[in-house]
PDB file of N, CA, C and O in Angstrom:
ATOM      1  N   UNK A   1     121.741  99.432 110.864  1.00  0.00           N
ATOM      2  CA  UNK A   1     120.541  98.723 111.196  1.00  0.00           C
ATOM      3  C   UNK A   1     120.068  97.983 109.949  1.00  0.00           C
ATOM      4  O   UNK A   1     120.476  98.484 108.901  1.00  0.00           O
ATOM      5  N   UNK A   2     119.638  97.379 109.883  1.00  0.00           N
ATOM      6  CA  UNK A   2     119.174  95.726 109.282  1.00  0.00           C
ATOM      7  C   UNK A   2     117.557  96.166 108.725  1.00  0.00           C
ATOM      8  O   UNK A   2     116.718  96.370 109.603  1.00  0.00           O
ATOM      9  N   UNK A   3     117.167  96.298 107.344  1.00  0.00           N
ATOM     10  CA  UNK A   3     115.530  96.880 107.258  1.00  0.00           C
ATOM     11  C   UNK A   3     115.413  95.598 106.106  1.00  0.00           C
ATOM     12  O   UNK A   3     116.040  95.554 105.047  1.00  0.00           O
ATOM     13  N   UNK A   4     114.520  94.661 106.567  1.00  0.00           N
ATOM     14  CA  UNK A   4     113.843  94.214 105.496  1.00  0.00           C
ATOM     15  C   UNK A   4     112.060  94.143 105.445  1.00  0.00           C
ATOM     16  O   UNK A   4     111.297  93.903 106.381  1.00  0.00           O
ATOM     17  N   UNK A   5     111.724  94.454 103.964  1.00  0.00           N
ATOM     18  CA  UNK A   5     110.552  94.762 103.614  1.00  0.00           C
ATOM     19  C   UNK A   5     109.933  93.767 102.924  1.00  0.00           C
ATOM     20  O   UNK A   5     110.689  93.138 102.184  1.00  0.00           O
ATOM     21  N   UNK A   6     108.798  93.428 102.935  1.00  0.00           N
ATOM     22  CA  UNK A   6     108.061  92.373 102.167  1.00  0.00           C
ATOM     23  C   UNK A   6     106.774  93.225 100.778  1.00  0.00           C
ATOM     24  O   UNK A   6     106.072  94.222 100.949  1.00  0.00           O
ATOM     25  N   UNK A   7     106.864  92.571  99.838  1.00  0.00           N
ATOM     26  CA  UNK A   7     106.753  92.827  99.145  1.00  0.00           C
ATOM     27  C   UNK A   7     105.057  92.410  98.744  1.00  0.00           C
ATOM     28  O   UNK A   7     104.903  91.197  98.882  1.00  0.00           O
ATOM     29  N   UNK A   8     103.863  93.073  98.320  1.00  0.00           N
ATOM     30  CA  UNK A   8     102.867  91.908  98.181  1.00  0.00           C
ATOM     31  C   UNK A   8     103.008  91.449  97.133  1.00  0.00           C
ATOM     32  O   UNK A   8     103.272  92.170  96.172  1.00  0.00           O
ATOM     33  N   UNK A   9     102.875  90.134  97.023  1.00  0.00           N
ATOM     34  CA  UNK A   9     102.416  89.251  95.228  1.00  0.00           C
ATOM     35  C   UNK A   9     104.242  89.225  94.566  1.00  0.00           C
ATOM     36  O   UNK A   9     104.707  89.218  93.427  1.00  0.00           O
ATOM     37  N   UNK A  10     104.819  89.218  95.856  1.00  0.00           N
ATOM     38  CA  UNK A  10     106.366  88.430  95.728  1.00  0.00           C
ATOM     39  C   UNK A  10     106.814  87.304  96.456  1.00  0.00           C
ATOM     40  O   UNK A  10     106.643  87.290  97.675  1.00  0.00           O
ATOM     41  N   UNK A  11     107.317  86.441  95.931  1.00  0.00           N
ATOM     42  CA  UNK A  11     108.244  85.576  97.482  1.00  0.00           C
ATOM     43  C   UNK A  11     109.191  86.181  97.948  1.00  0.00           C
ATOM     44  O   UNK A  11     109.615  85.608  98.952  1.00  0.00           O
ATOM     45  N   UNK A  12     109.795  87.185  97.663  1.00  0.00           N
ATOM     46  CA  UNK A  12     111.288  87.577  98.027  1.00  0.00           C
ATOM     47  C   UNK A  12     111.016  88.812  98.473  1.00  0.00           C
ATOM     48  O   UNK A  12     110.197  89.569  97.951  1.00  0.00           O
ATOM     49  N   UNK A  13     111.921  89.135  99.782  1.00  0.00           N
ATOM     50  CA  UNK A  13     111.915  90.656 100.089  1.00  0.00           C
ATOM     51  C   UNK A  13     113.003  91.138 100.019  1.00  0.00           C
ATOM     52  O   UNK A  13     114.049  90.494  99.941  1.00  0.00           O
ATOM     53  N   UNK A  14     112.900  92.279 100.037  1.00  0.00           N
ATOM     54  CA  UNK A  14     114.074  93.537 100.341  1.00  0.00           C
ATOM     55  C   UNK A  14     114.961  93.766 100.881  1.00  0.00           C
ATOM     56  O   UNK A  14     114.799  94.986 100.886  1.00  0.00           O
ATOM     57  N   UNK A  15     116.133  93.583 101.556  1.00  0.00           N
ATOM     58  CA  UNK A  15     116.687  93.419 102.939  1.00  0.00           C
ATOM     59  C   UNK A  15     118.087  94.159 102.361  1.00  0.00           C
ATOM     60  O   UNK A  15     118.793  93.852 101.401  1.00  0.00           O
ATOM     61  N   UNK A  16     118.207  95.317 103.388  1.00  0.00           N
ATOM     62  CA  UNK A  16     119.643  95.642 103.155  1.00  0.00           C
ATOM     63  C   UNK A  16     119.941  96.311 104.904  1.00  0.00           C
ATOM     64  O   UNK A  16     119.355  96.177 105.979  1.00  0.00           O
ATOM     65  N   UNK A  17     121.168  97.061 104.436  1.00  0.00           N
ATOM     66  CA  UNK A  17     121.257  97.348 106.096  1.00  0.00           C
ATOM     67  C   UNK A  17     121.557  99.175 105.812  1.00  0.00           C
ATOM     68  O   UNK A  17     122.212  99.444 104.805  1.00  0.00           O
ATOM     69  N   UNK A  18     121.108 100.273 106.639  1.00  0.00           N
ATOM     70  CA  UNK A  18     121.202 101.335 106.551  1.00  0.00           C
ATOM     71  C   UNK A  18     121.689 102.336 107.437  1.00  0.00           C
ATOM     72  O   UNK A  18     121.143 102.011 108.491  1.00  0.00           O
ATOM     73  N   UNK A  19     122.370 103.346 107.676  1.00  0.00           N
ATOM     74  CA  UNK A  19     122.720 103.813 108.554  1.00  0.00           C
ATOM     75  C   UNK A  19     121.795 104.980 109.059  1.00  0.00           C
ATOM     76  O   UNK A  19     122.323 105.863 109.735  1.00  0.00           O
ATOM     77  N   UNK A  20     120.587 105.039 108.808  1.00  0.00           N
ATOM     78  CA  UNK A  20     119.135 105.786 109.406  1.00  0.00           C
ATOM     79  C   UNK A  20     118.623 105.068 110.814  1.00  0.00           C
ATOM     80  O   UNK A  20     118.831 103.857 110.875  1.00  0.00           O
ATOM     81  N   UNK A  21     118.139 105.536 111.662  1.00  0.00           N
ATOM     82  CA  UNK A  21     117.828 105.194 112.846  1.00  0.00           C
ATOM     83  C   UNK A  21     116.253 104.554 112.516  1.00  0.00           C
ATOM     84  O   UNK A  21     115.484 104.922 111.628  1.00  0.00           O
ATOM     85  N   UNK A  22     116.040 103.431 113.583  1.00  0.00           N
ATOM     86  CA  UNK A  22     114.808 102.800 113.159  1.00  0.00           C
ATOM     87  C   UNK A  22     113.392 103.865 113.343  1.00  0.00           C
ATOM     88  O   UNK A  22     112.364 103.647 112.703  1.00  0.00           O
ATOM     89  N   UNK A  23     113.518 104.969 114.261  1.00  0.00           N
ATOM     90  CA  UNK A  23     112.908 105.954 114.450  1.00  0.00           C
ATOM     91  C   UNK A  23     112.840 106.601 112.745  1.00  0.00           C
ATOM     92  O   UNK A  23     111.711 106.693 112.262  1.00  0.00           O
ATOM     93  N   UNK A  24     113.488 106.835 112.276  1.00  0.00           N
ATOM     94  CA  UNK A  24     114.064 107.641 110.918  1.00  0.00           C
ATOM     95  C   UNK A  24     112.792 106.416 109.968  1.00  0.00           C
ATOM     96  O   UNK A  24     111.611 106.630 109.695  1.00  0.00           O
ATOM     97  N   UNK A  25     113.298 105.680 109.794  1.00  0.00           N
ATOM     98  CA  UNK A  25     112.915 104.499 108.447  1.00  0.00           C
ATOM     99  C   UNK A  25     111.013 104.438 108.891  1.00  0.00           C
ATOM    100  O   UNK A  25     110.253 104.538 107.928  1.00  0.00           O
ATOM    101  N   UNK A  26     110.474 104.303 110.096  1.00  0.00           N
ATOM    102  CA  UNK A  26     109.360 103.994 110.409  1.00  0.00           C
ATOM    103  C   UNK A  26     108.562 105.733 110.258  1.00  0.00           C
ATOM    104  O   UNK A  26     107.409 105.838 109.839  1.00  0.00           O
ATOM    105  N   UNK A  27     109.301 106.823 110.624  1.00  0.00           N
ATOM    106  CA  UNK A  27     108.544 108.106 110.225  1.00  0.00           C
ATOM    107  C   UNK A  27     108.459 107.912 108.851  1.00  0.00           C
ATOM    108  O   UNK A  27     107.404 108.449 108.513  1.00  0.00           O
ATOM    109  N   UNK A  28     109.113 107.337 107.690  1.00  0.00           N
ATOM    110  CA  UNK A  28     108.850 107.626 106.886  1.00  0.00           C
ATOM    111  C   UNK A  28     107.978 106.786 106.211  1.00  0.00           C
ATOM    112  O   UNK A  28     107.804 107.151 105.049  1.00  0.00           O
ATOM    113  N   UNK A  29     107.337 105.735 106.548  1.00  0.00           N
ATOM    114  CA  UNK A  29     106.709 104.589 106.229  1.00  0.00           C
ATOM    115  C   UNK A  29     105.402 104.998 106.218  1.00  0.00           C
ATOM    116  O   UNK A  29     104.580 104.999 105.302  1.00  0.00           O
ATOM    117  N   UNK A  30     105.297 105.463 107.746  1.00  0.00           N
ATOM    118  CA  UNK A  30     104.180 106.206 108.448  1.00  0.00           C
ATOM    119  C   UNK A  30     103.484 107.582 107.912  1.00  0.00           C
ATOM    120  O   UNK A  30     102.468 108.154 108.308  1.00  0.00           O
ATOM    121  N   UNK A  31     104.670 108.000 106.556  1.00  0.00           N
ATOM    122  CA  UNK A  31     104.261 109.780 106.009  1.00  0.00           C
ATOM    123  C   UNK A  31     103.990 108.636 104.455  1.00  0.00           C
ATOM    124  O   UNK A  31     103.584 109.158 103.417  1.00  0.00           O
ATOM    125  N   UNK A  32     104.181 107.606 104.494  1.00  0.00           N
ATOM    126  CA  UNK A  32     103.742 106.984 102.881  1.00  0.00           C
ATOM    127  C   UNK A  32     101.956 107.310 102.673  1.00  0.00           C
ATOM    128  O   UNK A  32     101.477 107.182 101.546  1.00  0.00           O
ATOM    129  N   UNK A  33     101.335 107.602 103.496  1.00  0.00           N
ATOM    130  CA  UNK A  33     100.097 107.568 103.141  1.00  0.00           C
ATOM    131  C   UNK A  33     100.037 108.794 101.842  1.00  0.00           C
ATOM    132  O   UNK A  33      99.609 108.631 100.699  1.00  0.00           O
ATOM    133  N   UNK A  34     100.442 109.667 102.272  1.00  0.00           N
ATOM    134  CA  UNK A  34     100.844 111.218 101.940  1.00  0.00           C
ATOM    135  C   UNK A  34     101.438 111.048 100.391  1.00  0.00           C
ATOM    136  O   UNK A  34     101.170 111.800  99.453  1.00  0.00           O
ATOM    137  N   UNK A  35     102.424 109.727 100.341  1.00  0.00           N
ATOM    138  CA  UNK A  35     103.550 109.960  98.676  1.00  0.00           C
ATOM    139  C   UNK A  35     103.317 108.371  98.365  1.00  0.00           C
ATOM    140  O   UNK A  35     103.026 107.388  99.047  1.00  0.00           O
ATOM    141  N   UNK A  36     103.589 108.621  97.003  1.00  0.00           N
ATOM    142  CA  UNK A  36     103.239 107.349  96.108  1.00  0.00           C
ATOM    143  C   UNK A  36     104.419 106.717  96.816  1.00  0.00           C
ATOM    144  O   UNK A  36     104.080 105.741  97.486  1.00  0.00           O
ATOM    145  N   UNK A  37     106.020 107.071  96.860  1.00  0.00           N
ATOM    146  CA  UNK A  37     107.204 106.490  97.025  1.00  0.00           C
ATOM    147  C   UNK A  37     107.639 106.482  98.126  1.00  0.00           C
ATOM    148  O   UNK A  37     107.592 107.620  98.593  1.00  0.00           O
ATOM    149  N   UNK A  38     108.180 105.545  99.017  1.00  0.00           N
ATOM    150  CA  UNK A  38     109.643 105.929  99.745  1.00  0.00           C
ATOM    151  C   UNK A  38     110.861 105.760  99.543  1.00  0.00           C
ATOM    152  O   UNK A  38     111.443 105.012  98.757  1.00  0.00           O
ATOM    153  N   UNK A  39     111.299 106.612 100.413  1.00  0.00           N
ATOM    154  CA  UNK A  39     112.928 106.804  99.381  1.00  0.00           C
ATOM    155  C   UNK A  39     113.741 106.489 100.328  1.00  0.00           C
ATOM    156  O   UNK A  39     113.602 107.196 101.327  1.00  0.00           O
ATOM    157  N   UNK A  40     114.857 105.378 100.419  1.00  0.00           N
ATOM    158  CA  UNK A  40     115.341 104.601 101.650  1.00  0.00           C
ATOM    159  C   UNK A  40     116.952 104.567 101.197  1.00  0.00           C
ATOM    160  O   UNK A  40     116.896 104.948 100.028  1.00  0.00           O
ATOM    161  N   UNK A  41     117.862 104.401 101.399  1.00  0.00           N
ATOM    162  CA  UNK A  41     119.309 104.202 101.069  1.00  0.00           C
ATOM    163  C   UNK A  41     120.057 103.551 102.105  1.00  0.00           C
ATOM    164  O   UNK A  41     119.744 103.525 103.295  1.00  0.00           O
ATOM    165  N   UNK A  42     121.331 102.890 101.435  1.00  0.00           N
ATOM    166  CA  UNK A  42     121.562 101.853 102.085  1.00  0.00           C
ATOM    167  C   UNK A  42     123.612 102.502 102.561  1.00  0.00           C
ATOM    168  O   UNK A  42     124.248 103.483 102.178  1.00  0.00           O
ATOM    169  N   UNK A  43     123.953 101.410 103.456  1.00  0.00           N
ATOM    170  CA  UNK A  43     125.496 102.022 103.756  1.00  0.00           C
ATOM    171  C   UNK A  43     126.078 102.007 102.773  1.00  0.00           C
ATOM    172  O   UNK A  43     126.900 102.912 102.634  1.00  0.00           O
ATOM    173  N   UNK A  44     125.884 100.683 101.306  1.00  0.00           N
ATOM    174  CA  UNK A  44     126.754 100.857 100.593  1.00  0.00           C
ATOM    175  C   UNK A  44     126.466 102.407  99.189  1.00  0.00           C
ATOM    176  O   UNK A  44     127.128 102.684  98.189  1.00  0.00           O
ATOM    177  N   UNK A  45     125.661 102.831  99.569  1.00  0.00           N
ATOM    178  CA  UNK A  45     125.299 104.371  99.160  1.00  0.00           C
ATOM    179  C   UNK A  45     124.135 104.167  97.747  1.00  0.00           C
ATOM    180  O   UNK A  45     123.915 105.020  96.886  1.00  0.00           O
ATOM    181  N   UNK A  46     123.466 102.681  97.848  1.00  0.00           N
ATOM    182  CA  UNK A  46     122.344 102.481  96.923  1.00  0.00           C
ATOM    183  C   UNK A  46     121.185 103.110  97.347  1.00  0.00           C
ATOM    184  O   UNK A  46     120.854 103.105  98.533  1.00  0.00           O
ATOM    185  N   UNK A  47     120.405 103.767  96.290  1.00  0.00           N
ATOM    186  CA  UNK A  47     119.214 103.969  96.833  1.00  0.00           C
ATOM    187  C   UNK A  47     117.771 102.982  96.576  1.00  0.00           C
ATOM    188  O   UNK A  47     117.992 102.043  95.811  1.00  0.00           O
ATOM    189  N   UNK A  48     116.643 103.046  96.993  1.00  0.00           N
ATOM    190  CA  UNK A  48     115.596 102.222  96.796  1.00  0.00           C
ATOM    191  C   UNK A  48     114.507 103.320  97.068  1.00  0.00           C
ATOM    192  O   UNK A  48     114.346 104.210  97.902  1.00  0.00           O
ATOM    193  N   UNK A  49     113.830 102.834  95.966  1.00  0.00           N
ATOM    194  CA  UNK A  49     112.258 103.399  95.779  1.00  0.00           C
ATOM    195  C   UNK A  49     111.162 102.619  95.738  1.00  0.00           C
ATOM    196  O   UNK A  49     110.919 102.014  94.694  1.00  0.00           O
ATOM    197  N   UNK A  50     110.269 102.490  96.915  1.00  0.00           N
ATOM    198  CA  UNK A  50     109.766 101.776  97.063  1.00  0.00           C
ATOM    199  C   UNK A  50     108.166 102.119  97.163  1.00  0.00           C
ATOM    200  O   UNK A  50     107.734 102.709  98.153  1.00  0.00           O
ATOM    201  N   UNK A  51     107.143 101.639  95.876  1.00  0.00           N
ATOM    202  CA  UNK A  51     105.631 101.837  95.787  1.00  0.00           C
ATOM    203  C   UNK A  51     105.300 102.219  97.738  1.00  0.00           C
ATOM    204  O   UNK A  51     106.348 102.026  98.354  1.00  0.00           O
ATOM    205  N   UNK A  52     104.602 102.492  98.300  1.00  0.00           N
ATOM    206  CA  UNK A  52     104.158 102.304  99.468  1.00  0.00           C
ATOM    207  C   UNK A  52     102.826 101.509  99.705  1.00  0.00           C
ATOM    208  O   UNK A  52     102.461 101.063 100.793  1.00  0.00           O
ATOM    209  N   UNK A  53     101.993 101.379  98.215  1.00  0.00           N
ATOM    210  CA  UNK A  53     100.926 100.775  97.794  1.00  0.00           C
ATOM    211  C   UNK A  53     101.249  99.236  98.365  1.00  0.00           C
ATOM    212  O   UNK A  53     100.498  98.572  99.078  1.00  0.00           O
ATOM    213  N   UNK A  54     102.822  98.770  97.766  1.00  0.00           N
ATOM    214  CA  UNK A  54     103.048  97.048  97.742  1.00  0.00           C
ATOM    215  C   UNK A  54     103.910  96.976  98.667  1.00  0.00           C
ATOM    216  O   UNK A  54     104.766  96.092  98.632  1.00  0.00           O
ATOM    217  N   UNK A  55     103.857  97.877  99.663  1.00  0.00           N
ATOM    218  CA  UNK A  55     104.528  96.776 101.354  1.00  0.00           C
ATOM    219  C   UNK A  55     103.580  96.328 101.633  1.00  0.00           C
ATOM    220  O   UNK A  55     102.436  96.740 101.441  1.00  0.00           O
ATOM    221  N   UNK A  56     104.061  95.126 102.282  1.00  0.00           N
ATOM    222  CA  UNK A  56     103.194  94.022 102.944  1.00  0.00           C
ATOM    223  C   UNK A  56     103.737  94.039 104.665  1.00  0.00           C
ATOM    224  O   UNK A  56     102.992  93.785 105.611  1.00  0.00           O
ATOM    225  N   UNK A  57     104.785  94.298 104.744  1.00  0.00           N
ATOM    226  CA  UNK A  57     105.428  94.655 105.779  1.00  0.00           C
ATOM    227  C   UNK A  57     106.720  95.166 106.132  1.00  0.00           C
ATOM    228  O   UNK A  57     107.366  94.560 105.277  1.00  0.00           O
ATOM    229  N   UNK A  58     107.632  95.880 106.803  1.00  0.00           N
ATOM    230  CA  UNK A  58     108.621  95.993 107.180  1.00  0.00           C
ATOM    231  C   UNK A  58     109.105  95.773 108.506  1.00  0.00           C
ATOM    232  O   UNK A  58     108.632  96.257 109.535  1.00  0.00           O
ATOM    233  N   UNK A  59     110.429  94.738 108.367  1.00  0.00           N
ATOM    234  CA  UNK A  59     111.040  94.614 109.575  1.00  0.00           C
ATOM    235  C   UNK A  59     112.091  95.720 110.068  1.00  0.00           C
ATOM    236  O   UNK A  59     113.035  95.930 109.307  1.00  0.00           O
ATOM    237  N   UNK A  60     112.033  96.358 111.117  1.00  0.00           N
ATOM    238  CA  UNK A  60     113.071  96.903 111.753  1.00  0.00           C
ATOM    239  C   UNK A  60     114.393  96.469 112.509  1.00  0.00           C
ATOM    240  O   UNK A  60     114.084  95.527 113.239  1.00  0.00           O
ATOM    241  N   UNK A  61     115.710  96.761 112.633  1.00  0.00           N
ATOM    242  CA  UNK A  61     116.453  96.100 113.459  1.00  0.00           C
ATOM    243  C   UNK A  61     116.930  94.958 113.183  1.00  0.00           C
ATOM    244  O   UNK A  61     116.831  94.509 112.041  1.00  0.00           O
ATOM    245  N   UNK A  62     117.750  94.040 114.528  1.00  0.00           N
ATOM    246  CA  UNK A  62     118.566  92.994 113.519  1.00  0.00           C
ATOM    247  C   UNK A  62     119.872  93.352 113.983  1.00  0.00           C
ATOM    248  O   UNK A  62     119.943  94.245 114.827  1.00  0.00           O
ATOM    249  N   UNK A  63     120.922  92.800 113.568  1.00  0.00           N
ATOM    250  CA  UNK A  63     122.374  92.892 113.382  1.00  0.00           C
ATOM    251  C   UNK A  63     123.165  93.689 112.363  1.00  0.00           C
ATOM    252  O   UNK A  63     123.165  93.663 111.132  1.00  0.00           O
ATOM    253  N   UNK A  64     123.795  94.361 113.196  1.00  0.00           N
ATOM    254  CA  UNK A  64     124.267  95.463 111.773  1.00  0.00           C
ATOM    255  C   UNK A  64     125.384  95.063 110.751  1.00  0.00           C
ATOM    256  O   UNK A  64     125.884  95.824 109.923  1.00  0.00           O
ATOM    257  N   UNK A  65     125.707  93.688 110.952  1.00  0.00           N
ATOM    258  CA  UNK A  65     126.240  92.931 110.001  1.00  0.00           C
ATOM    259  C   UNK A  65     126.794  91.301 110.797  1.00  0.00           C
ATOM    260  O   UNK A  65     126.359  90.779 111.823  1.00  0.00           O
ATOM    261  N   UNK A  66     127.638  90.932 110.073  1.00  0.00           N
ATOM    262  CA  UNK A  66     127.383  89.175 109.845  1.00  0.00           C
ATOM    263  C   UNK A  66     128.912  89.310 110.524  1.00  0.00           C
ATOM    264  O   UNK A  66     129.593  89.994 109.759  1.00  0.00           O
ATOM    265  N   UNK A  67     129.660  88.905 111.660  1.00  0.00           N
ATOM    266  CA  UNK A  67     130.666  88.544 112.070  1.00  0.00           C
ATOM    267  C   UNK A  67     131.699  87.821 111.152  1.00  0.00           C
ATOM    268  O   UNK A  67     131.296  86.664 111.272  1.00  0.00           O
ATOM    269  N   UNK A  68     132.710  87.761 110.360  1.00  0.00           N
ATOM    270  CA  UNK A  68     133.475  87.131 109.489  1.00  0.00           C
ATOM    271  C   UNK A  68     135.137  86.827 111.025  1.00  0.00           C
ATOM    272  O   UNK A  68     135.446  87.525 111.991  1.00  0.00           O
ATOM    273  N   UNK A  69     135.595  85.823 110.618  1.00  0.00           N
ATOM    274  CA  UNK A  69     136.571  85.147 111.361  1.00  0.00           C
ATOM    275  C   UNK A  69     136.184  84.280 112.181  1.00  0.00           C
ATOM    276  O   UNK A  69     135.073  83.771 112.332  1.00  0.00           O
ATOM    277  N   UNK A  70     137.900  84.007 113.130  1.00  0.00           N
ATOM    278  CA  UNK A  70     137.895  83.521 114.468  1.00  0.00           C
ATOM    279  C   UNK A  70     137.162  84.337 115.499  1.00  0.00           C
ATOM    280  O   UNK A  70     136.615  85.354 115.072  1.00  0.00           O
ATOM    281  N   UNK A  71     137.063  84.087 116.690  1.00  0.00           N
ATOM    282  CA  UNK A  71     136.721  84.937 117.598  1.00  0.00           C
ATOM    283  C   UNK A  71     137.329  84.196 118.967  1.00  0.00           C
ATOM    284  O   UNK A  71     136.673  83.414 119.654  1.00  0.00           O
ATOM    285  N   UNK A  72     138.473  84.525 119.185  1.00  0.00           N
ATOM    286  CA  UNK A  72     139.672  84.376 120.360  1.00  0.00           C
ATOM    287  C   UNK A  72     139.138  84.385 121.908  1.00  0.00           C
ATOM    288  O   UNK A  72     139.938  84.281 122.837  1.00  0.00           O
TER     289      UNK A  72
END
């Protein structure tokens, strides 16, 4: 699944793709009131720590990646 986050007092957001269910990524957004951080990781096994203070928003969902070739 496809998570990109916006950042406040950035032009650029966050965007990677993760193998957590969109149920999974939004409980934890939703328990940020609670922790300074969230702690998110991606398929290629990076992690991200992210203030919860400076989301501006997060998108859920999307394409779980970009089609490469022909298609017959």
């Amino acid at each position: 699944m496809e998570v990109r986050i916006g950042i406040k007092h950035s032009p650029r957001e966050l965007a990677f793709e993760t193998e957590a269910q969109a149920e999974e990524v939004r409980a934890l957004f939703e328990q940020a009131a609670e922790h300074a951080l969230v702690a998110l990781s991606d398929t290629k096994g990076r992690q991200y720590l992210i203030d919860s203070e400076s989301v501006a928003y997060v998108e859920l969902g999307g394409d779980a990646g970009r089609k490469v070739g022909f298609i017959s």
